[in-house]
Every structure is written in structure tokens, then in C-alpha cells.
N, C-alpha and C positions, 0 to 999 in steps of 0.2 A: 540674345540677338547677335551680340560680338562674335560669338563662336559659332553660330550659325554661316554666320559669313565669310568666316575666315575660311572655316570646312569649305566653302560653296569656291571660296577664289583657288585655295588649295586644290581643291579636287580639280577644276576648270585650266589651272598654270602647267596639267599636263600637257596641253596645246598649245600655250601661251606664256608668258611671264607678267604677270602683273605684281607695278610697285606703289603704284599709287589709287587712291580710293577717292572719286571723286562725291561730298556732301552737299547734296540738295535740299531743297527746303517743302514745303508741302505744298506750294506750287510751280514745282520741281526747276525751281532756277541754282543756278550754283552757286552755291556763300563759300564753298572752299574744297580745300586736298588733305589727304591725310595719308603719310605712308604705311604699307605696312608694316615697317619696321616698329614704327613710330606705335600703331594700335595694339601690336601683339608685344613692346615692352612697357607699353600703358599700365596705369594700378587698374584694377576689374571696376572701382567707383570711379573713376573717371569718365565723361560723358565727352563723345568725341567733338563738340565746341572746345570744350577746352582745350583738346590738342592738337585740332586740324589747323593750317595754316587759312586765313583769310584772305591774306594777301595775294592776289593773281595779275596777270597779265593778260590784256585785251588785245588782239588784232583785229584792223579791220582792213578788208584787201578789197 
């Protein structure tokens, strides 16, 4: 699935640059960010909870 994604943002950042991967949950609210820095020097058994950041910032305007 990892490298399905990666392919998908890789192929897509000819238009674009993306650095961050935003994780949703299954009903699709956000619990966190993950760079990709961060995912493509991940170990391959690491599941991205463990290495995406929780911690976020709320506005409300």
C-alpha cells in the first residue's frame, strides 16, 4: 500500500510538490500528518501510527 502511494504522489508532484500526507481515520477525520520524508525513511514493518505526528493545530476564523 506504502509504495502504491508513494508511486501515486511521485508521479502527481510533476504538477505539484507535496511533503506532507495527511492520516485519516475510517470516518475520515484527521488523527494526523506524516511526511514524506519521514514515510519513505520509515522501516517497511512500521505502520504509519507509529510515525505520523498526532499532534496538530486547530483554527477557527
Amino acid at each position: 500500500m506504502a509504495e502504491t502511494l508513494i508511486f501515486t504522489l511521485v508521479f502527481k508532484s510533476l504538477w505539484f510538490t507535496v511533503y506532507y500526507l495527511y492520516v485519516m481515520d475510517a470516518e475520515r477525520r484527521l488523527t494526523g500528518i506524516v511526511s514524506l520524508r519521514e514515510l519513505v525513511t520509515s522501516q517497511p514493518e512500521q505502520i504509519i501510527g507509529e510515525i505520523m505526528t498526532r499532534d496538530r493545530v486547530i483554527l477557527k476564523l
